[in-house]
ROSE-4610 file (N, C-alpha, C; in Angstrom, 1 decimal, always signed):
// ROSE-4610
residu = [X/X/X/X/X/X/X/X/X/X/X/X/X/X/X/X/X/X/X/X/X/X/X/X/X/X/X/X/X/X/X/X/X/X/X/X/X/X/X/X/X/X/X/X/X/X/X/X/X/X/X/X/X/X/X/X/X/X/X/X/X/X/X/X/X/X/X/X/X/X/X/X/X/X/X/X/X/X/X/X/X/X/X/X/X/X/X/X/X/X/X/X/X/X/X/X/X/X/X/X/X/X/X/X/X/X/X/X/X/X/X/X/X/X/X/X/X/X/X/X/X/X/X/X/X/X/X/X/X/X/X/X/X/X/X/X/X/X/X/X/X/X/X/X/X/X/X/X/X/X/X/X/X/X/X/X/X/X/X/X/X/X/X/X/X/X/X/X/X/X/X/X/X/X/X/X/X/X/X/X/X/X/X/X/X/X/X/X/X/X/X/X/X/X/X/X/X/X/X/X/X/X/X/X/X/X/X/X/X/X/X/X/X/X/X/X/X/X/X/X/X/X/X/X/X/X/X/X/X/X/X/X/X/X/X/X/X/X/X/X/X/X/X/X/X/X/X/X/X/X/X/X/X/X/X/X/X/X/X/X/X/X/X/X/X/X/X/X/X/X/X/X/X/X/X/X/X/X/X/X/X/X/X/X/X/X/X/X/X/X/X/X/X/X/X/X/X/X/X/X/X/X/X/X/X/X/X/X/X/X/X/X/X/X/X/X/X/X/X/X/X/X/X/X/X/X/X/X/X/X/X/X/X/X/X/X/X/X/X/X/X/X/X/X/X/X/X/X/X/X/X/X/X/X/X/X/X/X/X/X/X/X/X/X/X/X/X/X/X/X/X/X/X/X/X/X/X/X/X/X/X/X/X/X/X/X/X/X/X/X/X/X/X/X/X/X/X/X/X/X/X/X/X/X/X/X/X/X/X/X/X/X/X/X/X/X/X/X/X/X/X/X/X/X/X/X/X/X/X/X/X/X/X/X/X/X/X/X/X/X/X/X/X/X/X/X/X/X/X/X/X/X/X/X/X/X/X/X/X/X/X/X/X/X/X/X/X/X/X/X/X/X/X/X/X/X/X/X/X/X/X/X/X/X/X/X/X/X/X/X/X/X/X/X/X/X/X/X/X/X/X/X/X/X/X/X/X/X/X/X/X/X/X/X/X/X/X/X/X/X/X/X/X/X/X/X/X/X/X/X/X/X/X/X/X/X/X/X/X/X/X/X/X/X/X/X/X/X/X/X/X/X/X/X/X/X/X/X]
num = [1/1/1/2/2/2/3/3/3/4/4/4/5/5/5/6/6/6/7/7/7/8/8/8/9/9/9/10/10/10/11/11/11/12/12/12/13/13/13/14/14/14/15/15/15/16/16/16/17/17/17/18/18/18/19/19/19/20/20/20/21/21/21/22/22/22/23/23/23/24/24/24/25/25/25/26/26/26/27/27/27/28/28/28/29/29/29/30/30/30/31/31/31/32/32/32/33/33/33/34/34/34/35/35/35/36/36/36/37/37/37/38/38/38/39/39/39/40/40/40/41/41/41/42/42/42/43/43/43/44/44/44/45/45/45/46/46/46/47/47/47/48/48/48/49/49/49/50/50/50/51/51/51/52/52/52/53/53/53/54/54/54/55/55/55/56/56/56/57/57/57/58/58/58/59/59/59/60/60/60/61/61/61/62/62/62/63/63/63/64/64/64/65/65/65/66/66/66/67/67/67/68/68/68/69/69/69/70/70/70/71/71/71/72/72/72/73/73/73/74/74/74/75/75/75/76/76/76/77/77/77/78/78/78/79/79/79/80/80/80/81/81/81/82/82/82/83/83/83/84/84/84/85/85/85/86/86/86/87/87/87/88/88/88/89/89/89/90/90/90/91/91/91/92/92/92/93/93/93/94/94/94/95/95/95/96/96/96/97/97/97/98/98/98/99/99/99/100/100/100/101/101/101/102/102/102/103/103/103/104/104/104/105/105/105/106/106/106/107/107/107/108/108/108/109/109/109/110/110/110/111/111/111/112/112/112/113/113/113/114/114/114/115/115/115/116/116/116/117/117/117/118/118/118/119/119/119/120/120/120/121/121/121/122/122/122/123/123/123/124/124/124/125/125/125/126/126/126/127/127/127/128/128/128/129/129/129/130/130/130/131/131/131/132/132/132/133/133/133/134/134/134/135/135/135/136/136/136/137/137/137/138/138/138/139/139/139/140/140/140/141/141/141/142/142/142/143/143/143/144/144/144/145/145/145/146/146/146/147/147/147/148/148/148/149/149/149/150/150/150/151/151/151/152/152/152/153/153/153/154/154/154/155/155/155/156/156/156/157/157/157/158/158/158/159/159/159/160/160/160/161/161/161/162/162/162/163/163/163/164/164/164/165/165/165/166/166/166/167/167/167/168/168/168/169/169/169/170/170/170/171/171/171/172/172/172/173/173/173/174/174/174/175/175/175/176/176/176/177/177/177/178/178/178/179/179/179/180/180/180/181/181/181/182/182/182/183/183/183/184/184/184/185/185/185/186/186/186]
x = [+103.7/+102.5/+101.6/+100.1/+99.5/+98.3/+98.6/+97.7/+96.4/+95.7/+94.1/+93.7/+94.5/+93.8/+93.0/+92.9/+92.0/+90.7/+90.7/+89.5/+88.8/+89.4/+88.8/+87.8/+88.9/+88.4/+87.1/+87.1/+85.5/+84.9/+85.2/+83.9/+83.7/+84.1/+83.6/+82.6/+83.1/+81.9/+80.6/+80.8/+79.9/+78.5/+79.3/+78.7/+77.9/+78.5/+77.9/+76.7/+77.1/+76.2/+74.7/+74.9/+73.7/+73.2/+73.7/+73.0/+72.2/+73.5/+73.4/+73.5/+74.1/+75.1/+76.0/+76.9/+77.8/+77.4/+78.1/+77.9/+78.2/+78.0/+78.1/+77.2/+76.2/+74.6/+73.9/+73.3/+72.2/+71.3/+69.8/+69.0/+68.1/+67.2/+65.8/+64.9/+63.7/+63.0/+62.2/+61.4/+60.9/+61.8/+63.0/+63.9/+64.7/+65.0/+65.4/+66.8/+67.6/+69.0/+69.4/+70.9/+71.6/+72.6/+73.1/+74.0/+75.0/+76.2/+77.5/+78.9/+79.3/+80.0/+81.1/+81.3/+82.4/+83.9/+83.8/+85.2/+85.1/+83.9/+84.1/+83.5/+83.1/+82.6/+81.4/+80.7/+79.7/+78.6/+77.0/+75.6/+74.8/+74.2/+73.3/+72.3/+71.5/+70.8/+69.5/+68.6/+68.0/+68.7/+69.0/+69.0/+69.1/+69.6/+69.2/+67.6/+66.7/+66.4/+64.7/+65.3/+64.3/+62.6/+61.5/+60.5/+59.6/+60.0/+59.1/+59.6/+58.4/+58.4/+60.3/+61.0/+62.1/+62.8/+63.0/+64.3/+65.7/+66.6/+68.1/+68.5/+68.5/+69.5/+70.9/+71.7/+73.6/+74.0/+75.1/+76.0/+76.4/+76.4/+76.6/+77.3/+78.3/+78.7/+77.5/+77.8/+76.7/+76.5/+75.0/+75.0/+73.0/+73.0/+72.3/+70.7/+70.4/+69.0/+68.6/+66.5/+66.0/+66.0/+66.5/+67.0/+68.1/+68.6/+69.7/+69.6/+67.9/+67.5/+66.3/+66.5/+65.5/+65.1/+63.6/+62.7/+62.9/+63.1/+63.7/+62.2/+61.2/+59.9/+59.9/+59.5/+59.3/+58.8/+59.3/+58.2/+57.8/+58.2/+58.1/+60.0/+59.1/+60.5/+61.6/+62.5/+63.8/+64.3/+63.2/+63.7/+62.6/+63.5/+62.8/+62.8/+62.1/+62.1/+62.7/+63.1/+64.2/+63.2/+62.3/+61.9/+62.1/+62.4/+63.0/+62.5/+63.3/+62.2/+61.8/+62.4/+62.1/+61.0/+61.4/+59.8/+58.5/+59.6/+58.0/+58.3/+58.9/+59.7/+60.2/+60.0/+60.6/+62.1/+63.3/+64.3/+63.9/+64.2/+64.0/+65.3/+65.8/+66.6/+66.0/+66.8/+66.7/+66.9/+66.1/+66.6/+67.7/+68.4/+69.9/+71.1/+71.8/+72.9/+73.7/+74.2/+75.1/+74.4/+73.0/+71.5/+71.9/+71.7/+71.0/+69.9/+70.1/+68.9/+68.0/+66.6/+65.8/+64.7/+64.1/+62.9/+61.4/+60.5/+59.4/+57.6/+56.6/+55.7/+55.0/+55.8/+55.1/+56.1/+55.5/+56.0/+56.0/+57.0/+57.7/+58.4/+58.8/+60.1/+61.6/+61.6/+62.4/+63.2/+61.9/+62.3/+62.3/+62.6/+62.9/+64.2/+65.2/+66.5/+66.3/+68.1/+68.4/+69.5/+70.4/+71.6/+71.8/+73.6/+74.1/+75.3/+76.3/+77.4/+78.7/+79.7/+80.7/+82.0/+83.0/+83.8/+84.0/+82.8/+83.2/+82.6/+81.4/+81.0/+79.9/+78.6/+77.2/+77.3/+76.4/+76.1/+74.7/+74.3/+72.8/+72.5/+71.4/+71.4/+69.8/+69.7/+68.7/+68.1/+66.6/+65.9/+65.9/+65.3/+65.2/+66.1/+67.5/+69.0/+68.7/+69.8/+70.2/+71.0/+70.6/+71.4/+71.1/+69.7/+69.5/+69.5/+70.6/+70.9/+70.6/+69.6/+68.3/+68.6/+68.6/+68.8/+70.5/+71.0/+72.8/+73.5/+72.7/+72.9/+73.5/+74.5/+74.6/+74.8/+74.4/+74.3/+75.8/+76.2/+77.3/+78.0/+78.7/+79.0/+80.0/+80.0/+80.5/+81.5/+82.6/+83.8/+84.7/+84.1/+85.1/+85.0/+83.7/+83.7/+83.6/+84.5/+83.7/+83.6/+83.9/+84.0/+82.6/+81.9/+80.2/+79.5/+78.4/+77.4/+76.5/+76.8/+76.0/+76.0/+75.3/+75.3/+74.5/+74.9/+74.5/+74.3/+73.5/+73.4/+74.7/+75.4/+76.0/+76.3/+76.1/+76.2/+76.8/+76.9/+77.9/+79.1/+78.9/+79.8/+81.0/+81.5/+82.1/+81.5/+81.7/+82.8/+82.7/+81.7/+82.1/+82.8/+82.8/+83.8/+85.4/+85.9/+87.1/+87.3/+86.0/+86.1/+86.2/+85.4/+85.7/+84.4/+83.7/+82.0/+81.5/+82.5/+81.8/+81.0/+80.2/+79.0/+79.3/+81.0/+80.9/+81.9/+82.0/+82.7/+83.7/+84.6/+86.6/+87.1/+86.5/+86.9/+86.6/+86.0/+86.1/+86.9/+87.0/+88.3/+87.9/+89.0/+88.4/+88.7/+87.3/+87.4/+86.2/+86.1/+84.8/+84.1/+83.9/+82.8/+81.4/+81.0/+80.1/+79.3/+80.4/+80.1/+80.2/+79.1/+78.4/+78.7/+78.6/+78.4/+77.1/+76.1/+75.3/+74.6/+74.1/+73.8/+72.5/+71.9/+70.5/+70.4/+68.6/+69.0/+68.6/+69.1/+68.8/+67.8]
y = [+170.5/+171.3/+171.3/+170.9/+171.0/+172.3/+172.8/+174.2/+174.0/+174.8/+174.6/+175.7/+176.1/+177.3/+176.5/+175.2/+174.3/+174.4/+173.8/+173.8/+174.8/+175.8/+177.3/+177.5/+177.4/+178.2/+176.7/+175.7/+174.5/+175.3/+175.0/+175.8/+177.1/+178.2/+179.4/+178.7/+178.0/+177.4/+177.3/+176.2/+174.9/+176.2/+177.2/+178.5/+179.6/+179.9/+180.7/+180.1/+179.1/+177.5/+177.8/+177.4/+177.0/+178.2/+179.4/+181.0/+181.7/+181.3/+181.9/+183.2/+183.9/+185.2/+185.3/+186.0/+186.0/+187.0/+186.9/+187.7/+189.4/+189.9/+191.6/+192.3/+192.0/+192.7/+192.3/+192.8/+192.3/+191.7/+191.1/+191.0/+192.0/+192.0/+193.0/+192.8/+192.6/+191.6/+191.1/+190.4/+189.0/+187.8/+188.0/+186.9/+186.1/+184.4/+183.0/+184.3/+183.7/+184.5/+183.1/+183.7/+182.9/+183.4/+183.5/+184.3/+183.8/+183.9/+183.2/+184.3/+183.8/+184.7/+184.8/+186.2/+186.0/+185.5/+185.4/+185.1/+183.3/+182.7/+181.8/+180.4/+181.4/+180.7/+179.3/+180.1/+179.0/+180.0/+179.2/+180.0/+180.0/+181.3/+181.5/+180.2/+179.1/+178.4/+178.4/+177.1/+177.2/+175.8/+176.0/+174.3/+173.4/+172.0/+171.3/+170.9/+172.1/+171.7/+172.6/+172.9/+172.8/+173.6/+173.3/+174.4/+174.6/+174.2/+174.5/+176.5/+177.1/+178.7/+178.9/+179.5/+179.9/+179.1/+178.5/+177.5/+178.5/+177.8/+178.6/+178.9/+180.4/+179.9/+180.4/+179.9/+180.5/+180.1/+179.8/+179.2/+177.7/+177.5/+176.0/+175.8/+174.9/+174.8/+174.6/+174.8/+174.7/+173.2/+173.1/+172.0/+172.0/+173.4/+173.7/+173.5/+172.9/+173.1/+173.8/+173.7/+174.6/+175.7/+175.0/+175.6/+176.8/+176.7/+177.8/+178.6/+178.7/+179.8/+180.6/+181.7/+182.8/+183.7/+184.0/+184.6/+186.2/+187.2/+188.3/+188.8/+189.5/+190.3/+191.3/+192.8/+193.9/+193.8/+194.6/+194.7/+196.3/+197.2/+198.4/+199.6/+200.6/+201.2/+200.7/+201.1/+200.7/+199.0/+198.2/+196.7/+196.4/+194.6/+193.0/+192.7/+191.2/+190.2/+189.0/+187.9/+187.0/+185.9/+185.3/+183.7/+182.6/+181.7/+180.9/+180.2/+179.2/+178.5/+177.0/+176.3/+175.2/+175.0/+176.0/+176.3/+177.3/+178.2/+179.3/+180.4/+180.1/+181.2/+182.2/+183.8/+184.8/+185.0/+185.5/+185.8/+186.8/+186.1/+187.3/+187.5/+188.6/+189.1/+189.3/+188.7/+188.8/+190.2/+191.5/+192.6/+192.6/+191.8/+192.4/+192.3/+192.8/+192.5/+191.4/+190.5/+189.0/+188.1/+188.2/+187.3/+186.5/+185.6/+184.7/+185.6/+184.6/+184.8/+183.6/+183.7/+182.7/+182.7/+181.9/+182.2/+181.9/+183.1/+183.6/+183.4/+183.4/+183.2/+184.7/+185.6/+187.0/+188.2/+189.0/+190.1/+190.9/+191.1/+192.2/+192.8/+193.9/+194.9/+193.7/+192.9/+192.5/+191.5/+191.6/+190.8/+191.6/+192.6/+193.8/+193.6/+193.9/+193.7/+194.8/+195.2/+195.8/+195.6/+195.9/+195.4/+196.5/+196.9/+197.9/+197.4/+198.4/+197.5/+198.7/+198.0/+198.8/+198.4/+199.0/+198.6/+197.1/+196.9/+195.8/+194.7/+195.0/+194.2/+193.8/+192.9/+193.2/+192.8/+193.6/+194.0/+193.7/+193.0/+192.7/+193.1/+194.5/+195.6/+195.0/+195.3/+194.7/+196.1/+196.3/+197.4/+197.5/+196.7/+197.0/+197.1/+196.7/+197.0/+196.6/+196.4/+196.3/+197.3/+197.2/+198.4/+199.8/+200.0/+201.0/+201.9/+200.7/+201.6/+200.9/+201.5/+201.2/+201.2/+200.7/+200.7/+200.8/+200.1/+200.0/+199.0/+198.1/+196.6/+195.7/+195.0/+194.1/+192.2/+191.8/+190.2/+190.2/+188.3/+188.8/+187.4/+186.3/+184.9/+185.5/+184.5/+185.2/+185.1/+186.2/+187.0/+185.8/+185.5/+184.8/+183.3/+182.1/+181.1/+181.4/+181.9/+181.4/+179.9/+179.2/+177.5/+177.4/+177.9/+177.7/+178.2/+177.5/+177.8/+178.8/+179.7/+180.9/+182.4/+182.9/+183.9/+184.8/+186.0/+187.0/+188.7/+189.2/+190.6/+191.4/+192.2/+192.9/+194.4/+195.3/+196.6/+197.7/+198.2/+198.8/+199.2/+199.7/+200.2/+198.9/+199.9/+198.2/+197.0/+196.2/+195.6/+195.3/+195.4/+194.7/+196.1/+197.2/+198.4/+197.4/+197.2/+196.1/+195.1/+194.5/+193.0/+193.7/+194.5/+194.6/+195.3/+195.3/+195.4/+197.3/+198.3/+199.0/+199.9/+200.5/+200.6/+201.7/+202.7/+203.6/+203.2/+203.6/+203.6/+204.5/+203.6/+204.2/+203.9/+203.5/+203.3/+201.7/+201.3/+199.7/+198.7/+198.3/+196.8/+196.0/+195.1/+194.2/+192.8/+192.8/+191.3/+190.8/+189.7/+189.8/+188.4/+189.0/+188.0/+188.4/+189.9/+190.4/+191.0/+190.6/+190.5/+189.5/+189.4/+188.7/+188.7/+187.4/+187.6/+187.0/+188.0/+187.7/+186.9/+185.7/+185.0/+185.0/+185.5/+185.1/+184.4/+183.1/+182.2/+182.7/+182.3/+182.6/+181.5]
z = [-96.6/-96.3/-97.5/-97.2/-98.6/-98.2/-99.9/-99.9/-100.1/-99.6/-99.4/-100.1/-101.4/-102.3/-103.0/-103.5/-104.1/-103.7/-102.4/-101.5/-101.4/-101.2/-100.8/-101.9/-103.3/-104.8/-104.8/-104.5/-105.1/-103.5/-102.5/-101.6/-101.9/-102.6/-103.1/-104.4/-105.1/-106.1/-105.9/-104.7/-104.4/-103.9/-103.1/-101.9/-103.1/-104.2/-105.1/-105.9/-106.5/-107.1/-106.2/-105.1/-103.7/-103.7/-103.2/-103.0/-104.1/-105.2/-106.3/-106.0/-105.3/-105.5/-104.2/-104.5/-103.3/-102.2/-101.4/-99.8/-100.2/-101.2/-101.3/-101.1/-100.9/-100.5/-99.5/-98.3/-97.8/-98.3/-97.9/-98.8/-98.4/-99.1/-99.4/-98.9/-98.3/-97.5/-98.7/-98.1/-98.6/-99.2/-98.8/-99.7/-98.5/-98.5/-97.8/-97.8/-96.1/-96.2/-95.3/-95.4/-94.5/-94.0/-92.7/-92.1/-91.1/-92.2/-91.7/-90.9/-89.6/-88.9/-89.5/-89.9/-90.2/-89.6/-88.0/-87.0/-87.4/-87.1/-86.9/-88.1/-89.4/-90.6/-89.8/-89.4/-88.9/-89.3/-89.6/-89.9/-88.8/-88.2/-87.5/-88.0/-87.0/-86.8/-85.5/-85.5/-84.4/-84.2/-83.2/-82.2/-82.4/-82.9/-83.5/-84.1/-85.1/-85.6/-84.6/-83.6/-82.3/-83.4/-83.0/-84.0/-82.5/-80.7/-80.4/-79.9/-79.2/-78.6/-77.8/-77.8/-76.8/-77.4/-78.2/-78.9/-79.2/-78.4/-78.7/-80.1/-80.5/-81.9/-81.4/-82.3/-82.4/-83.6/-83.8/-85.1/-85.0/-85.9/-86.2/-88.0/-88.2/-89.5/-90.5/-91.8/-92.9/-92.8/-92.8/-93.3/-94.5/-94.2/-96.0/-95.5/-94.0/-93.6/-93.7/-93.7/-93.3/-92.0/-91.0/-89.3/-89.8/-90.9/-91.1/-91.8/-92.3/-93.4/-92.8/-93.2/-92.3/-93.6/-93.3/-94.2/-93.7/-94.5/-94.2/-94.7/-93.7/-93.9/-93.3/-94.1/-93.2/-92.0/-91.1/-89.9/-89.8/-89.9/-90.0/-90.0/-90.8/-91.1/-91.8/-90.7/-91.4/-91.1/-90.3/-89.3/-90.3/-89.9/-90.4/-89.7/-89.8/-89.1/-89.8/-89.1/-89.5/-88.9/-89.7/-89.7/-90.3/-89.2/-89.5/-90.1/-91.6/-92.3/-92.0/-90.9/-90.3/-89.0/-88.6/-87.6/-87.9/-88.3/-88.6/-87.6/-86.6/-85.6/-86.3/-85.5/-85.6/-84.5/-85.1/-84.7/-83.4/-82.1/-80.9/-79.9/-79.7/-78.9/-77.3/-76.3/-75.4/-74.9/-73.9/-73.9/-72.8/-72.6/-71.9/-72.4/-72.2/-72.8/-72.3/-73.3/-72.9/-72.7/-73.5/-73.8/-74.7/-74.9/-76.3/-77.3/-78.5/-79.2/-79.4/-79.4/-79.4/-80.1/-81.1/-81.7/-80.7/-81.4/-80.7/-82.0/-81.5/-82.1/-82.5/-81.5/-81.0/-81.8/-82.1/-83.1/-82.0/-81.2/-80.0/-80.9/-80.5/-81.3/-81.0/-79.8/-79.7/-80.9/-81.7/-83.2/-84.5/-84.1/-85.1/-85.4/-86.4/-86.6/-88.0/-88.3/-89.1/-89.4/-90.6/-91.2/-91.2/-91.1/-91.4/-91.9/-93.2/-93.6/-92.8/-92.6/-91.6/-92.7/-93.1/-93.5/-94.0/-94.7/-96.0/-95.1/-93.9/-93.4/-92.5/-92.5/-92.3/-90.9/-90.3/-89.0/-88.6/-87.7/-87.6/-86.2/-86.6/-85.3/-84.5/-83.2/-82.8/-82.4/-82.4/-82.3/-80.8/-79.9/-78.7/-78.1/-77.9/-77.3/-75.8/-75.6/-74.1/-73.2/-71.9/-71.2/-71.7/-71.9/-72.5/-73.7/-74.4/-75.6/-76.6/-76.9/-77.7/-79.4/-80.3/-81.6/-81.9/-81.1/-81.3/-80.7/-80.6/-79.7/-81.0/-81.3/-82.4/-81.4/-82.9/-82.7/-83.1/-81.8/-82.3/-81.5/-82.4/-81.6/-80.5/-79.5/-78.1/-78.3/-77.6/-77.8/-77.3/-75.9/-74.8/-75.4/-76.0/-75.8/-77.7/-78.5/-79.7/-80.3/-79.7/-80.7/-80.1/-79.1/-79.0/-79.7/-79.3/-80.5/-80.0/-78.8/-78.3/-78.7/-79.4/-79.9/-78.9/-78.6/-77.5/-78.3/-78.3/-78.0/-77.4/-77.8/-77.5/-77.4/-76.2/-76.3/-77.5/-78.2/-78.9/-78.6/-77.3/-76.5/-75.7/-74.5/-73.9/-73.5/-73.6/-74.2/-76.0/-76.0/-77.6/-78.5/-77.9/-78.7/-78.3/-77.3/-77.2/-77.8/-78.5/-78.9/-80.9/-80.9/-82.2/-82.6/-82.1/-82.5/-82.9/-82.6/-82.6/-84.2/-84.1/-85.5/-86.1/-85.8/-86.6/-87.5/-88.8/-90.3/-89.8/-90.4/-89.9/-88.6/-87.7/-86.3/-86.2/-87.1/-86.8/-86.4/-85.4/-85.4/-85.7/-86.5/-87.2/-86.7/-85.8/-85.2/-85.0/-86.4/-87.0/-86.2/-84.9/-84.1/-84.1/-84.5/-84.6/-86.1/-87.3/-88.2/-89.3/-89.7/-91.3/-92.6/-93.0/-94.4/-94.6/-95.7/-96.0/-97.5/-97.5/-98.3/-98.7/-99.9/-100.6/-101.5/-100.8/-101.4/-103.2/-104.5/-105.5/-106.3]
């Protein structure tokens, strides 16, 4: 059996080197991010590369594009917006729940987002929410299919309180399909 503590310790390098700082902080707005699931070590992307209106984003392995780096800008209060730096697209949530996310040209609330950290772990909250429940919806690669590349909105509540997802500190399970590590580029 050969050990992959090698590997690990040069891809922690190669990942610190490229960001220039590790996954301990959100970022701040105005600064390039990158956001890798934690369940399934893949980076929120658009599409292959897609830059037209309604293009699917999900996860996809690093591969260091612009399609996998998003411009973190206030939009008001306590939410950003997440544009993408290969199209120019804003990050948009579908408002139902077990939606996709897709980039948009139009500043809806539906492209409002917020980070929250939960037990040692970033959370990306969508303003408009689904099923009514408004400012407690998280992003989050799908529970049932994760080797896909579909990333969906998920209630706070059931099901993603069963899957792992829910947003309060101490009651977390930890089944990180719905959470992040976040990367700034340095």
């Amino acid at each position: 059996m050969r050990s992959t503590g090698g590997k690990a310790a040069l891809a922690l390098l190669i990942t610190s080197a490229v960001f220039g700082v590790l996954p301990a902080t959100a970022a701040s707005a105005d600064e390039v991010t990158f956001w890798k699931n934690r369940a399934t070590e893949r980076f929120l992307e658009v599409w292959f590369s897609q830059t037209g209106e309604g293009a699917t984003v999900g996860t996809w392995a690093w591969n260091g594009g612009p399609n996998q780096q998003w411009w973190e800008s206030s939009s008001n209060s306590s939410y950003n917006h997440y544009t993408n730096m290969n199209s120019g697209r804003k990050l948009y949530a579908a408002q139902q729940c077990y939606r996709g996310l897709y980039q948009t040209d139009t500043a809806y609330n539906n492209s409002d987002f917020r980070t929250i950290f939960v037990e040692g772990r970033w959370q990306l909250i969508s303003r408009t929410g689904c099923d009514g429940d408004i400012y407690h919806d998280v992003v989050s690669q799908s529970h049932d299919s994760p080797g896909a590349f579909q990333v969906y909105l998920y209630h706070s509540g059931v099901p993603a309180y069963e899957k792992g997802c829910l947003l309060k500190p101490g009651l977390q399970t930890i089944a990180d399909y719905c959470n992040w590590d976040v990367f700034v580029q340095g």
